[in-house]
Residue frames as a rotation matrix with the C-alpha (Angstrom) as fourth column:
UNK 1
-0.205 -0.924 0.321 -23.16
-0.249 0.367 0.897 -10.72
-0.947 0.104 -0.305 72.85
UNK 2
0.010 0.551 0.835 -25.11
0.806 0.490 -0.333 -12.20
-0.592 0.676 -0.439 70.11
UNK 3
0.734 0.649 -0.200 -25.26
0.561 -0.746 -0.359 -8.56
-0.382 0.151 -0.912 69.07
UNK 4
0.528 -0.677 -0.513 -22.04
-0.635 -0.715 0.292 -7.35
-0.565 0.171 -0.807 68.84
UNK 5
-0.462 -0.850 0.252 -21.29
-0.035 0.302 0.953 -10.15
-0.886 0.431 -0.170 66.78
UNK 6
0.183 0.356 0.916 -23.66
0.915 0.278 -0.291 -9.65
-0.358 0.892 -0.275 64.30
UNK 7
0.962 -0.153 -0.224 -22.64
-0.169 -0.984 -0.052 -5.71
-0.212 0.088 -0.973 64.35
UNK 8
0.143 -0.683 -0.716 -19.28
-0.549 -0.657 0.517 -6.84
-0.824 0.319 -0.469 63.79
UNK 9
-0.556 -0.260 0.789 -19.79
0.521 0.631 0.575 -9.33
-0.648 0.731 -0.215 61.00
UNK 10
0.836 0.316 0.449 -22.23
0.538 -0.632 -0.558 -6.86
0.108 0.708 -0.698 59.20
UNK 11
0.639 -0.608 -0.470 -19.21
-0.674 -0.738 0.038 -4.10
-0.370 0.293 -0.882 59.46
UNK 12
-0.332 -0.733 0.594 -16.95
0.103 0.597 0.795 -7.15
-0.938 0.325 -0.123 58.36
UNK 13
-0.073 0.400 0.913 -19.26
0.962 0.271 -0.042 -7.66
-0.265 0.875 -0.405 55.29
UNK 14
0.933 0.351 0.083 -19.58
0.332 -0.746 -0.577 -3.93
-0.141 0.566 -0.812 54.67
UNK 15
0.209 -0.852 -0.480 -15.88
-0.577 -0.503 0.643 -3.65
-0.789 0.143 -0.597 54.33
UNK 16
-0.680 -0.028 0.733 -15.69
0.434 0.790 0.433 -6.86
-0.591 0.613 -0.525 52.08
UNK 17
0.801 0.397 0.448 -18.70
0.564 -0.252 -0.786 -5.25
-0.199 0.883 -0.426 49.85
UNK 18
0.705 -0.195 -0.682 -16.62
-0.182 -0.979 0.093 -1.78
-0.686 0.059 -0.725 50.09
UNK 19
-0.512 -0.845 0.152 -12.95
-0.263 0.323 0.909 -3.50
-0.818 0.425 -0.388 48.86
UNK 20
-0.133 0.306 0.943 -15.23
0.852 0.521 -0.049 -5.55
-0.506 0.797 -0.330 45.96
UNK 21
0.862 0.505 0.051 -16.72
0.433 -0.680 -0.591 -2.10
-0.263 0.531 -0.805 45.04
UNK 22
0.507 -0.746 -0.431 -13.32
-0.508 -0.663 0.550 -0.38
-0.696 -0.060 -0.716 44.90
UNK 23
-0.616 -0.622 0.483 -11.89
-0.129 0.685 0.717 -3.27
-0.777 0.379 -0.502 42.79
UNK 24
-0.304 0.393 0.868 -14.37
0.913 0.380 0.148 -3.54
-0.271 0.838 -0.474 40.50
UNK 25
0.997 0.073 0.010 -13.96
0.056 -0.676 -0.734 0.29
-0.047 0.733 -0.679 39.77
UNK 26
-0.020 -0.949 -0.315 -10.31
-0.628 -0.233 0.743 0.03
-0.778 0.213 -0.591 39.32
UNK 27
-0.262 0.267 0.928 -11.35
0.463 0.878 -0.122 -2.77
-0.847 0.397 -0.353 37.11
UNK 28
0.756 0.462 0.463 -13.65
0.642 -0.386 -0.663 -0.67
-0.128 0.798 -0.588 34.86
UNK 29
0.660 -0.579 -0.479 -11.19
-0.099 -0.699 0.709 1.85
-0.745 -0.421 -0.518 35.18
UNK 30
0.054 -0.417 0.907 -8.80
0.109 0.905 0.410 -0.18
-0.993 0.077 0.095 33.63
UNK 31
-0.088 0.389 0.917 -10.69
0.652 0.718 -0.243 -1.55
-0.753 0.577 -0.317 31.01
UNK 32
0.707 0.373 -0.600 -11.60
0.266 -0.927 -0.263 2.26
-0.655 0.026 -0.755 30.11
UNK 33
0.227 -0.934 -0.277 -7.98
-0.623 -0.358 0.695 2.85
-0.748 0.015 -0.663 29.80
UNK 34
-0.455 -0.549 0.701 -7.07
0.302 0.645 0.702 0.12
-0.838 0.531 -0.127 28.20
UNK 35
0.053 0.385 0.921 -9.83
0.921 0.338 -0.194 0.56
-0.386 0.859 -0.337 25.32
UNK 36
0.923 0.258 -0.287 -9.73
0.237 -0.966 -0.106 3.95
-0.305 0.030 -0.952 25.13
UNK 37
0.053 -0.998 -0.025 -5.62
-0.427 -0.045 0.903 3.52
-0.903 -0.037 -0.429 24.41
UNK 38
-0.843 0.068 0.534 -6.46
0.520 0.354 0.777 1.01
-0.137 0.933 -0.334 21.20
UNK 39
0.511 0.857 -0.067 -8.74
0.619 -0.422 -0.663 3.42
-0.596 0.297 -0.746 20.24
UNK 40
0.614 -0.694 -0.376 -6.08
0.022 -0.461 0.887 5.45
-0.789 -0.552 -0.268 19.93
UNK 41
-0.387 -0.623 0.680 -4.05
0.048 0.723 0.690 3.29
-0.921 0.299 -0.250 18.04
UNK 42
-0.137 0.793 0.593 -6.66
0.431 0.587 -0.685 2.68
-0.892 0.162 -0.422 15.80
UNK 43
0.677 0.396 -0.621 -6.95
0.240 -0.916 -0.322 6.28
-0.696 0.069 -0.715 15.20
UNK 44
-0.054 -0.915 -0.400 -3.14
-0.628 -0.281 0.726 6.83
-0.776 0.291 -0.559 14.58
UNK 45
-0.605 -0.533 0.591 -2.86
0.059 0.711 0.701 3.65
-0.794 0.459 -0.398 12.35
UNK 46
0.341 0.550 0.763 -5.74
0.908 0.018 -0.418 4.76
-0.244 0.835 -0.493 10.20
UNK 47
0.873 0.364 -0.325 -4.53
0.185 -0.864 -0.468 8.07
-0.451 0.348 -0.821 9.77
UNK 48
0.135 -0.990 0.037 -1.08
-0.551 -0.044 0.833 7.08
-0.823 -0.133 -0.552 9.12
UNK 49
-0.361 0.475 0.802 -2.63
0.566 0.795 -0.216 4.95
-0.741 0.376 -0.556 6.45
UNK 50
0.638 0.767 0.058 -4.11
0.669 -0.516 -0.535 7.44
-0.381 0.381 -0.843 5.06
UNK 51
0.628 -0.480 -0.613 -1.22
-0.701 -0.691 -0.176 9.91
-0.339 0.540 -0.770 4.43
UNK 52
-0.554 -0.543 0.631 0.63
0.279 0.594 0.755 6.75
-0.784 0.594 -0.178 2.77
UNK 53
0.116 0.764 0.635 -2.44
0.963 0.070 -0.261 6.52
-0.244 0.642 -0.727 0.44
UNK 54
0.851 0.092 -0.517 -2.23
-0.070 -0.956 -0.285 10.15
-0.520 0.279 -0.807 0.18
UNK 55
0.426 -0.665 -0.613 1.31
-0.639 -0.701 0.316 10.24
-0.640 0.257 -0.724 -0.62
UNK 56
-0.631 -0.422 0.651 1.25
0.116 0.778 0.617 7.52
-0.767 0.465 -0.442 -2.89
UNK 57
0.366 0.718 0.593 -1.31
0.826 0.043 -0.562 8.70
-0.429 0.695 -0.577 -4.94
UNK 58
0.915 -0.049 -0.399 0.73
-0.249 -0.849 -0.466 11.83
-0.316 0.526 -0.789 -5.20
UNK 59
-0.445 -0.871 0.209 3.55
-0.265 0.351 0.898 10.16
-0.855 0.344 -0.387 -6.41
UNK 60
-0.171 0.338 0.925 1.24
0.660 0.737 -0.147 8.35
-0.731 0.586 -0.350 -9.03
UNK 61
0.865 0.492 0.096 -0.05
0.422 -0.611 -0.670 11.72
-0.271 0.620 -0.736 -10.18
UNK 62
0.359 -0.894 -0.268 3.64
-0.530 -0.431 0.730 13.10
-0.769 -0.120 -0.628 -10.15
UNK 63
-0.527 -0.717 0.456 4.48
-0.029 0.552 0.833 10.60
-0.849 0.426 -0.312 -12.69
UNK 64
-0.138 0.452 0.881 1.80
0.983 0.173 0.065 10.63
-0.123 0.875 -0.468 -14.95
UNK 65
0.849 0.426 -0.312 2.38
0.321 -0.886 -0.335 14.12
-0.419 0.184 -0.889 -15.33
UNK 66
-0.311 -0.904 -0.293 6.24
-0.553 -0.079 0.830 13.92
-0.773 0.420 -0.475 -16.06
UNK 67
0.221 0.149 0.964 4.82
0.409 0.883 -0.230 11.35
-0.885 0.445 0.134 -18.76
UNK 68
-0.885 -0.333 -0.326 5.44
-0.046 -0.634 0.772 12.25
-0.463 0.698 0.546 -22.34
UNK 69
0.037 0.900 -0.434 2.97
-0.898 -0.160 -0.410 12.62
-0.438 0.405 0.803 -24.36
UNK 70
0.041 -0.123 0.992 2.04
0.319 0.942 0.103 9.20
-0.947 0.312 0.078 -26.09
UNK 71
-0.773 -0.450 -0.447 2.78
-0.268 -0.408 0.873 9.36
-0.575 0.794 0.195 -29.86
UNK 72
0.222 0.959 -0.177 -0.13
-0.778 0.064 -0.625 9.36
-0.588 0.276 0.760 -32.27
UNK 73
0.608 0.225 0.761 -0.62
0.118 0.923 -0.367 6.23
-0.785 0.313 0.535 -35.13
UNK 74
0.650 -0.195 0.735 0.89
0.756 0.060 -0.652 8.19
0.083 0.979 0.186 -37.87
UNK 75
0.602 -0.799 -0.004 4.12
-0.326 -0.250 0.912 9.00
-0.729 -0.547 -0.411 -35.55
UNK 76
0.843 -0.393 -0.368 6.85
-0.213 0.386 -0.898 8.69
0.495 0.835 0.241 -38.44
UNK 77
-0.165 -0.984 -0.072 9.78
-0.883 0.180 -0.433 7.46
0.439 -0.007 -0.898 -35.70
UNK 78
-0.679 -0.004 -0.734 10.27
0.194 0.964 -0.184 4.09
0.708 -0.267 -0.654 -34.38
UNK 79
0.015 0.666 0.746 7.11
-0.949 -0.226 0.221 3.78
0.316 -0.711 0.628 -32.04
UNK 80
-0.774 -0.416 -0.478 7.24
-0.336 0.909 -0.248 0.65
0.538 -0.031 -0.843 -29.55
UNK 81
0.242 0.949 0.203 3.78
-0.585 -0.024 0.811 -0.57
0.774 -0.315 0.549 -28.66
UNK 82
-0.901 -0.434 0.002 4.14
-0.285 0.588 -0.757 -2.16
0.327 -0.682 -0.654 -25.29
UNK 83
0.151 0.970 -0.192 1.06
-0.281 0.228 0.932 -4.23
0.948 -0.087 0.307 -24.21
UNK 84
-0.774 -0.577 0.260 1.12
-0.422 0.165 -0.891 -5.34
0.472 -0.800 -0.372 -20.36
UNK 85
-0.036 0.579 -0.815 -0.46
0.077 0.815 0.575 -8.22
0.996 -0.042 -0.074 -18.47
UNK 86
-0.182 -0.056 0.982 -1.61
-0.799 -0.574 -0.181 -7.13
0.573 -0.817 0.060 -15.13
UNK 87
-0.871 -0.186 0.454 -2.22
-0.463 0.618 -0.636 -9.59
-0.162 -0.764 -0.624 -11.88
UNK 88
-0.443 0.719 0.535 -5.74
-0.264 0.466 -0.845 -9.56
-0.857 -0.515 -0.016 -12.38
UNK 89
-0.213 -0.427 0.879 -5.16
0.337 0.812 0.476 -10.25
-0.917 0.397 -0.029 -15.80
UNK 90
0.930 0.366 0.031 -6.44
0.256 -0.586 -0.769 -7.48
-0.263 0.723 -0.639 -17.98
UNK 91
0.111 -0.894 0.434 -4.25
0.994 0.099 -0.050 -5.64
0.002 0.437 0.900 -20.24
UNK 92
0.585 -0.214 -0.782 -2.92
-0.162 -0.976 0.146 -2.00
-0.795 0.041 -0.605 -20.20
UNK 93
0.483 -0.041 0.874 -1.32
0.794 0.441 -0.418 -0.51
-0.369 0.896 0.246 -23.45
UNK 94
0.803 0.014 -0.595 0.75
-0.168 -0.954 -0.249 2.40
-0.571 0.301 -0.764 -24.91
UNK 95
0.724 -0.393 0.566 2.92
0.625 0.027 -0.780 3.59
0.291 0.919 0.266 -27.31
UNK 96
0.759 -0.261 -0.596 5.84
-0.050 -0.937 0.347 5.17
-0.649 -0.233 -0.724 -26.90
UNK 97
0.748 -0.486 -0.452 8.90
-0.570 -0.121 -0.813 6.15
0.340 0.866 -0.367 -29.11
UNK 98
0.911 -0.311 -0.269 11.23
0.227 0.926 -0.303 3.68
0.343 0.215 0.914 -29.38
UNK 99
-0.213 -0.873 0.439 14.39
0.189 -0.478 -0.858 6.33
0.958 -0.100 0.267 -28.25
UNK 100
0.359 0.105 0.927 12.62
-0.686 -0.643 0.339 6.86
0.632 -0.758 -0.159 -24.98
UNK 101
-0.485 -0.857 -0.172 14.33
-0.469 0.421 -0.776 5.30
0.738 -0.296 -0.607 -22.37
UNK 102
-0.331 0.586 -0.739 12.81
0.466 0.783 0.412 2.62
0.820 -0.208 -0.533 -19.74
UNK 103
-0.901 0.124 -0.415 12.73
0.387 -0.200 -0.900 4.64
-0.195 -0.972 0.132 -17.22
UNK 104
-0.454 0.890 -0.041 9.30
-0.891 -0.454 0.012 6.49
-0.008 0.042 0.999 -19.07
UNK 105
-0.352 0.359 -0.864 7.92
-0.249 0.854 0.456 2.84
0.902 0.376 -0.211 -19.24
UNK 106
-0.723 -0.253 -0.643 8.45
0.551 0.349 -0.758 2.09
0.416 -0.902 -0.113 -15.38
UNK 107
-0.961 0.254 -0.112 6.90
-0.173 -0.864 -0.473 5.23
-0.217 -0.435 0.874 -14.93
UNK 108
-0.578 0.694 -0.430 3.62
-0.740 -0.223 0.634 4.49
0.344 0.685 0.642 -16.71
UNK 109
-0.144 0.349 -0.926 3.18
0.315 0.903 0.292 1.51
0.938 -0.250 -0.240 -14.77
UNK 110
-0.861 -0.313 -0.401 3.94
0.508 -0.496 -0.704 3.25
0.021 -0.810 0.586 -11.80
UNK 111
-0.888 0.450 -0.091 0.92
-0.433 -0.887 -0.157 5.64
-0.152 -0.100 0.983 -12.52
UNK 112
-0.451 0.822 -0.348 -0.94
-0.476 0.108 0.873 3.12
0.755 0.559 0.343 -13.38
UNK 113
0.585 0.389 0.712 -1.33
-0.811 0.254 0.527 1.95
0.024 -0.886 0.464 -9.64
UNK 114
0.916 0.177 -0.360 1.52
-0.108 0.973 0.203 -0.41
0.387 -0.147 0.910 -9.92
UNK 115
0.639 -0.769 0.002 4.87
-0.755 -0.627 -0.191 0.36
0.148 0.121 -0.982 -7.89
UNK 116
0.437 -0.319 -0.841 7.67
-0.393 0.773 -0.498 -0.85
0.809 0.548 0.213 -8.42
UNK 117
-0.732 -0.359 0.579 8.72
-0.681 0.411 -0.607 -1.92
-0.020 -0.838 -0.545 -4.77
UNK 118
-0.474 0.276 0.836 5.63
-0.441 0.747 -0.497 -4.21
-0.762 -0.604 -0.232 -5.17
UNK 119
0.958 0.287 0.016 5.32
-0.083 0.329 -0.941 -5.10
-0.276 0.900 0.339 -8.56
UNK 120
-0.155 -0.949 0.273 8.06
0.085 0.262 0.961 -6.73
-0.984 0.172 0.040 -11.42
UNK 121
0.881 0.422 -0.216 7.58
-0.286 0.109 -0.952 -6.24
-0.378 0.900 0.216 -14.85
UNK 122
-0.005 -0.810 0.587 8.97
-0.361 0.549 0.754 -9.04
-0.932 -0.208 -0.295 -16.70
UNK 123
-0.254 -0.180 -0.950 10.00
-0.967 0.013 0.256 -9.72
-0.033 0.984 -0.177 -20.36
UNK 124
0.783 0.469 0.408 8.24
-0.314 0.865 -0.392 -13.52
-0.537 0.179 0.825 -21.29
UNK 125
0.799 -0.202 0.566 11.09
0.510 0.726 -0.462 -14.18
-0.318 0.658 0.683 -24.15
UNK 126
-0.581 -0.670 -0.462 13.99
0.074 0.522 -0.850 -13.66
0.811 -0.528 -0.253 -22.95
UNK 127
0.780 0.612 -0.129 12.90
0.289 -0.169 0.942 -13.94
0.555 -0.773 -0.308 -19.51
UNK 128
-0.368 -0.917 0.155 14.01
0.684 -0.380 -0.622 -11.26
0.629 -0.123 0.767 -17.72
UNK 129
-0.127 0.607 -0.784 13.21
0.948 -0.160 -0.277 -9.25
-0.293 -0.778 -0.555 -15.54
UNK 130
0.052 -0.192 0.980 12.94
0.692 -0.701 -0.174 -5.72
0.720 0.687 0.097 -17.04
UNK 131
0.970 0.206 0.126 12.75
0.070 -0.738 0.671 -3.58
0.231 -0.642 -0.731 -13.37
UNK 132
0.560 -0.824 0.081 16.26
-0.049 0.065 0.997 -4.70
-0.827 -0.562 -0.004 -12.88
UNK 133
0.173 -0.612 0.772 17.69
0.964 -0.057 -0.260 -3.80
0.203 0.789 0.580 -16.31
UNK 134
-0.758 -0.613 -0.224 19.54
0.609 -0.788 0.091 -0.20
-0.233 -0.067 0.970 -17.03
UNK 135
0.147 0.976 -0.163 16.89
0.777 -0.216 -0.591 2.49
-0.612 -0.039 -0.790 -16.94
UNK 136
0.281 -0.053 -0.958 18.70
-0.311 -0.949 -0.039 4.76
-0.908 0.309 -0.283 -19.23
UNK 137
-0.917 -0.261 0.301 19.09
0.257 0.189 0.948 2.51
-0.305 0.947 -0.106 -22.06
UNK 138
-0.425 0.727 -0.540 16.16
-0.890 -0.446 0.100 2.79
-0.168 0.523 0.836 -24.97
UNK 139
0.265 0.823 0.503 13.23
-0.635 0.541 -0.551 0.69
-0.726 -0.173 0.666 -25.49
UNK 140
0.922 0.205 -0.328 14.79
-0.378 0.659 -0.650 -0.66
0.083 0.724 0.685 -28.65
UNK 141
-0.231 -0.961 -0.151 18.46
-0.788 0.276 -0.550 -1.10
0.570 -0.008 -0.821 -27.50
UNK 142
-0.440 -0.099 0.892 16.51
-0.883 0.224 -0.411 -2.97
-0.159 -0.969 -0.186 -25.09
UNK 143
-0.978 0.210 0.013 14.58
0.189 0.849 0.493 -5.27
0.092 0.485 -0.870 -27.42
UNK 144
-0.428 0.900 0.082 11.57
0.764 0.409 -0.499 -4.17
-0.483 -0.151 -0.863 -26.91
UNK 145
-0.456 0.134 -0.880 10.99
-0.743 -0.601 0.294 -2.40
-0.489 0.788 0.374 -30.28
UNK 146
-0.695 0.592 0.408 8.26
-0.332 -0.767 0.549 -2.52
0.638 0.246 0.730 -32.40
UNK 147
0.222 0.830 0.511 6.15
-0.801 -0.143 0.581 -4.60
0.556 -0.538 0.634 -29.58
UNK 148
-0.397 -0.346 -0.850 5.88
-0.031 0.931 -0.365 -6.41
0.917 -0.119 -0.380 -26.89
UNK 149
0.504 0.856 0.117 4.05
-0.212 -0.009 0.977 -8.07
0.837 -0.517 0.177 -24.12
UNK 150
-0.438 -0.898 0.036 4.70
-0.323 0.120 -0.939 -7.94
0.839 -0.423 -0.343 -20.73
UNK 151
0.479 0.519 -0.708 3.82
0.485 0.516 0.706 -9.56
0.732 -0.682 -0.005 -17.34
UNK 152
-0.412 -0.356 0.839 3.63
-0.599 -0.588 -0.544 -7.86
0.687 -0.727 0.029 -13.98
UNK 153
0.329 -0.330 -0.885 4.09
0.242 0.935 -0.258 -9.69
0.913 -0.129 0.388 -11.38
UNK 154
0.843 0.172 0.510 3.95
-0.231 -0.740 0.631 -9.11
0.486 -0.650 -0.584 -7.55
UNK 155
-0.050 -0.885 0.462 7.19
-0.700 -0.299 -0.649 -9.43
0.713 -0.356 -0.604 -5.25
């Protein structure tokens, strides 16, 4: 008697190990799955990343190729020296003729790494914003003939 109850608590306990073992590989299992899914992710979101970055850099280069050419020192028409104050507080510079219209400005900033969905470029005196003025007027109908400094300015 003594026997058959220790034969059937040892098959009790070897089903109770068996279930633990079976659960704790559906467990790892799991876990597998699970990490092996935000891997995944990971993947996608860095490579989706990446063609942004890609296709934002070709956009940058797309513009600074449509760029005119900057005019030289001894340009004899109206030349409008624009000086710009970046975030991290250095300055960027160019010339451009005074007939060209804002939209080649915008651009130039734009190529310089600074678009304009997340940047403002903004006139100090008036204060104004200048992204949200007419892009097809000219740099001097706009006031900003023979120079002038501006401030960019994130969103």
């Amino acid at each position: 008697m003594v026997k058959e109850e220790q034969d059937i608590a040892y098959q009790e306990s070897l089903l109770a190990d068996r279930a633990k073992e079976v659960v704790r590989k559906q467990n790892q299992a799991e876990k597998e799955e699970k990490e092996k899914l935000q891997f995944e992710e990971e993947e996608k979101q860095k490579h989706e990343r990446l063609q942004a970055e890609e296709m934002k850099e070709a956009i940058r280069q797309s513009l600074e190729e449509s760029l005119p050419e900057e005019p030289a020192p001894d340009c004899t028409e109206p030349v409008s020296m624009i000086r710009i104050r970046t975030p991290d507080m250095s300055n960027i510079e160019r010339r451009f003729l005074a007939a060209n219209p804002l939209q080649v400005l915008l651009n130039w900033v734009e190529s310089k790494g600074y678009p304009r969905n997340s940047f403002k470029v903004l006139q100090s005196w008036p204060r104004r914003d200048v992204t949200e003025l007419d892009t097809h007027q000219t740099l001097m109908n706009l006031q900003l003939y023979p120079q002038e400094m501006l401030i960019l300015e994130e969103r």
